[in-house]
C-alpha positions in Angstrom: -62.4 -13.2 3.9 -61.2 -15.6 0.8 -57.4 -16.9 2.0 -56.8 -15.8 -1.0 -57.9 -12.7 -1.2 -55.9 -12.3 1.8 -52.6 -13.3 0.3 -53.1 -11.4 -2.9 -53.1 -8.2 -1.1 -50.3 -8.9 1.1 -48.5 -9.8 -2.4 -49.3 -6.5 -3.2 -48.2 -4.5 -0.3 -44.5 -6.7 -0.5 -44.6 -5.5 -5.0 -44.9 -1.7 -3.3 -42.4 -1.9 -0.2 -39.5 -4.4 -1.6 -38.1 -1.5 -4.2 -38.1 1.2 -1.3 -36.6 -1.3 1.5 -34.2 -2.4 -1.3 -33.0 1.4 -2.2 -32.9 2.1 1.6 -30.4 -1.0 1.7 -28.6 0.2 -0.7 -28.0 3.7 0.2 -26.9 2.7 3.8 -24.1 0.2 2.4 -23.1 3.2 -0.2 -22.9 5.7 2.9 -21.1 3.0 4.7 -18.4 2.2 2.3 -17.7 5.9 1.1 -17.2 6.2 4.8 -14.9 3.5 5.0 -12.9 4.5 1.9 -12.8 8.5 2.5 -11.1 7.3 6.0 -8.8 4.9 4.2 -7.7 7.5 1.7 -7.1 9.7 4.5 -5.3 7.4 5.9 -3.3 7.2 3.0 -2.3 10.5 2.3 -1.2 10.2 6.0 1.4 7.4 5.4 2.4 9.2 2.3 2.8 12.6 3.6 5.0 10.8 7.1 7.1 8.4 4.6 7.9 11.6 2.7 9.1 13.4 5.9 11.1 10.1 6.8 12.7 10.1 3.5 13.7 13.6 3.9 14.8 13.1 7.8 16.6 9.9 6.5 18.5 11.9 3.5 19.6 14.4 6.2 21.2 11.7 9.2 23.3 10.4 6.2 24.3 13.9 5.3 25.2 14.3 8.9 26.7 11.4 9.8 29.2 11.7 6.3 30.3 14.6 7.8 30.9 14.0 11.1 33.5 10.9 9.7 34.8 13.2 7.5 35.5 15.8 10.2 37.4 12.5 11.9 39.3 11.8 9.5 40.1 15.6 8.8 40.7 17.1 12.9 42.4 13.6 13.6 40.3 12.8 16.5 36.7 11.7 17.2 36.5 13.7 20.2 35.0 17.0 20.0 36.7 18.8 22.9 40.0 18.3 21.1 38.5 18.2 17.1 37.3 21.9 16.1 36.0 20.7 12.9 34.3 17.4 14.9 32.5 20.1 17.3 30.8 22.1 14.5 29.6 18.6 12.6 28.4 17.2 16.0 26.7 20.8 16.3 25.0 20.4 13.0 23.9 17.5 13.1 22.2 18.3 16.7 20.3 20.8 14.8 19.1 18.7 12.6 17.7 16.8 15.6 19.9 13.7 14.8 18.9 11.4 17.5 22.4 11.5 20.3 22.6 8.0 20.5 23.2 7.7 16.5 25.7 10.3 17.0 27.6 8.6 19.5 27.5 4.8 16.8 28.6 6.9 14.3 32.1 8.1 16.6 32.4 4.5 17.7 32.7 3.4 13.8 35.2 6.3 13.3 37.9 4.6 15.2 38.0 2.0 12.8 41.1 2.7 10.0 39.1 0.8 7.1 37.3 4.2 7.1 38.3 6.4 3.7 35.3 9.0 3.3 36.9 12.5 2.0 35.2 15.8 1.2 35.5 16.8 -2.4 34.3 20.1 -4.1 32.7 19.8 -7.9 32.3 23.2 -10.1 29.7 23.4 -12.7 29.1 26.6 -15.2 25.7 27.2 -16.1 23.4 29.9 -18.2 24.2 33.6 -17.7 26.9 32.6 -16.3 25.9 31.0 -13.4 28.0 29.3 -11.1 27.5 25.9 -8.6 29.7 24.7 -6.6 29.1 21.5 -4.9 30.4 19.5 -1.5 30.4 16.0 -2.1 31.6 13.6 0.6 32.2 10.5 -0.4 34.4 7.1 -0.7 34.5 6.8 -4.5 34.8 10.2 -6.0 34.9 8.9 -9.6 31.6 7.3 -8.9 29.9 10.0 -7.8 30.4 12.5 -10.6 29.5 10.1 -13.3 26.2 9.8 -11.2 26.0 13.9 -11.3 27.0 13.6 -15.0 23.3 12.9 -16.1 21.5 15.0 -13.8 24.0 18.4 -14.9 23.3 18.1 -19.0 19.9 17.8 -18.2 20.1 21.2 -16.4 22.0 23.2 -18.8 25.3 23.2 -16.5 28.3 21.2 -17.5 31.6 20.7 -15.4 33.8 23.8 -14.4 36.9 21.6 -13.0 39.8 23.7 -12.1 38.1 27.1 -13.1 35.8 27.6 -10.2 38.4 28.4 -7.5 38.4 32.4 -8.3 34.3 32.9 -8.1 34.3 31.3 -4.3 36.1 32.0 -1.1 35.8 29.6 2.1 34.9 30.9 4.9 34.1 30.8 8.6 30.9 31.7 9.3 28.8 32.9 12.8 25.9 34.0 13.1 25.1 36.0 16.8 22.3 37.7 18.7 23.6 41.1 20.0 23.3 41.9 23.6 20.7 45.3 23.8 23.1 47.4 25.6 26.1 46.8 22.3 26.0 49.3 20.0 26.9 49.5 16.5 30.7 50.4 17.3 31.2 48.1 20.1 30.2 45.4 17.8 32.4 46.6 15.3 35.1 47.0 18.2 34.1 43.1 19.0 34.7 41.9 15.7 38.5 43.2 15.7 39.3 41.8 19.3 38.4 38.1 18.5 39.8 38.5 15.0 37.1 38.5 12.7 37.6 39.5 9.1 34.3 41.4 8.8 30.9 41.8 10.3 27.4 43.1 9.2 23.6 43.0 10.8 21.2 40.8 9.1 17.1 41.3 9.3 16.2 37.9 8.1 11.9 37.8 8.3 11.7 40.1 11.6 14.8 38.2 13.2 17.5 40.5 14.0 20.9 39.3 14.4 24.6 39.8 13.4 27.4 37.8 11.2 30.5 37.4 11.6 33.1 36.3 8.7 36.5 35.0 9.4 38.9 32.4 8.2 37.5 28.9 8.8 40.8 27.2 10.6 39.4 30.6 13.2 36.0 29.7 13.6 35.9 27.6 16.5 38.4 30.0 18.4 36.3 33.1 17.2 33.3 31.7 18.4 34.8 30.9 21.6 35.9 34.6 22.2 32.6 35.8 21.2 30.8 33.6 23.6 33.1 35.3 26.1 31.8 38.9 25.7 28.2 37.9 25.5 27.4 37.1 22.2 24.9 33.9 22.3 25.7 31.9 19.1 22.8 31.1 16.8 25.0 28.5 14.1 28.8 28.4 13.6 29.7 27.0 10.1 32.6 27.1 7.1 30.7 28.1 3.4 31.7 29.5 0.4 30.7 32.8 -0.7 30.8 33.8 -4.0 32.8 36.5 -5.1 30.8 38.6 -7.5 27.1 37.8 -7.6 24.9 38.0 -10.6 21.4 38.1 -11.8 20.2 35.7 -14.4 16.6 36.3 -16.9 13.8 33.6 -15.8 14.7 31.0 -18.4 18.1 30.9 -16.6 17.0 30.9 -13.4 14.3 28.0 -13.9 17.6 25.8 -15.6 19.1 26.3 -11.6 16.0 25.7 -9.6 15.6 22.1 -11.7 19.3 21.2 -10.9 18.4 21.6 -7.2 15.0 19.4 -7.5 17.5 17.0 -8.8 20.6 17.2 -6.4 18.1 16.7 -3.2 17.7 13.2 -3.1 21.6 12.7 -3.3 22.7 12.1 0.2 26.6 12.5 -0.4 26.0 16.0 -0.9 26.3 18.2 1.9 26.5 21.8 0.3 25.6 23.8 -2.6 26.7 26.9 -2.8 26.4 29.6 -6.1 26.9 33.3 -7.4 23.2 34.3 -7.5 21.4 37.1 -6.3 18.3 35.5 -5.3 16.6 38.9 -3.9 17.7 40.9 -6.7 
């Protein structure tokens, strides 16, 4: 056969297979590299969602560690056999799963005098007449609220300064799992012996348990007393509970739920407490 020939049909055959091997090529490197970016957005969403969570855990140690100083500076001691309000901080922040270790840095700094941290209260007023009442701890209180200042107009709420005392009451508060064999009146009867001011059952999702309300400077030594009869202590903690309780339309409603988005990410705040009947 003419070499020609030959190479003319071979030039042929290559005019037919080159577009087909060259789409083949193709398709494998776009299978390949939406491979390799669908796993590197994964991974992505991955670091985001984690570095959220860390943000969140980190927001909370500082919460925790403000308030174990404070509870220093406060009980007079940073040891919390001997330091009531010390025990409870060290408590909360163990269920916060604060690592021991930082714990145990944070007392160590606590004997030093330079430290000045206090726990301050700010009132705000809002729509419907909604109430707030924010813990703040911190070593520049002036500082702070002009930080809050921005955040409150933009939520409807302004300062209540001085007019806020009335709507709250601070109290000791316990929550308990009832042995099976108490009734309703030995629990009742309980309540009087270790000198509680009042006590009511809570069904919280399923979870049955009990509360106990007394006057904070009696919460550790209520709590001991209750241990003593059997009661096994769930959390142990001083709050402030509204007074009256109110129900605000939506609109109002929505103006609270944004001040809260906002007042997260503010680590010197360790409470916020208000007048609302949420399950209303």
């Amino acid at each position: 056969m003419n070499v020609f020939i030959v190479w003319q049909r071979v030039h042929e055959n290559l005019l037919v297979m080159f577009p087909v091997a060259r789409q083949l090529l193709f398709t494998c490197k776009l299978c390949s590299t939406s491979r390799r970016f669908a796993g590197h957005s994964k991974w992505a969403n991955i670091k985001h969602i984690k570095a959220a969570k860390d943000g969140e855990k980190s927001q909370t140690f500082a919460r925790m560690g403000r308030l174990i100083r404070v509870a220093v500076q406060e009980g007079g001691s940073a040891d919390p056999n001997t330091n009531h309000k010390l025990a409870q901080a060290v408590e909360q922040a163990k269920k916060a799963n604060m690592p021991a270790v930082a714990v145990q840095t944070i007392l160590k700094q606590c004997k030093d005098p330079k430290t000045s941290t206090t726990v301050n209260l700010i009132g705000l007023k809002g729509p419907g007449g909604a109430a707030v009442l924010i813990s703040l701890i911190t070593n520049n209180f002036k500082l702070s609220k002009q930080n809050l200042a921005a955040i409150i107009k933009k939520s409807r709420f302004t300062f209540s300064d001085g007019t806020w005392d009335h709507l709250f009451s601070h109290k000791g508060i316990i929550e308990a799992d009832v042995q099976k064999h108490f009734s309703s009146d030995d629990v009742l009867g309980h309540a009087l012996e270790v000198g509680a001011e009042d006590v009511v059952p809570v069904n919280n999702n399923g979870e049955e348990y009990v509360q106990f309300t007394c006057e904070p400077k009696q919460l550790q030594g209520v709590r001991t007393k209750l241990e003593e009869l059997g009661y096994v202590i769930r959390l142990a903690h001083c709050e402030y509970i509204p007074s009256i309780q109110i129900t605000p339309n939506e609109s109002d409603i929505e103006s609270v739920q944004h001040l809260y988005r906002k007042l997260e990410g503010i680590t010197d705040i360790t409470g916020i407490y208000d007048n609302i009947a949420w399950n209303s």
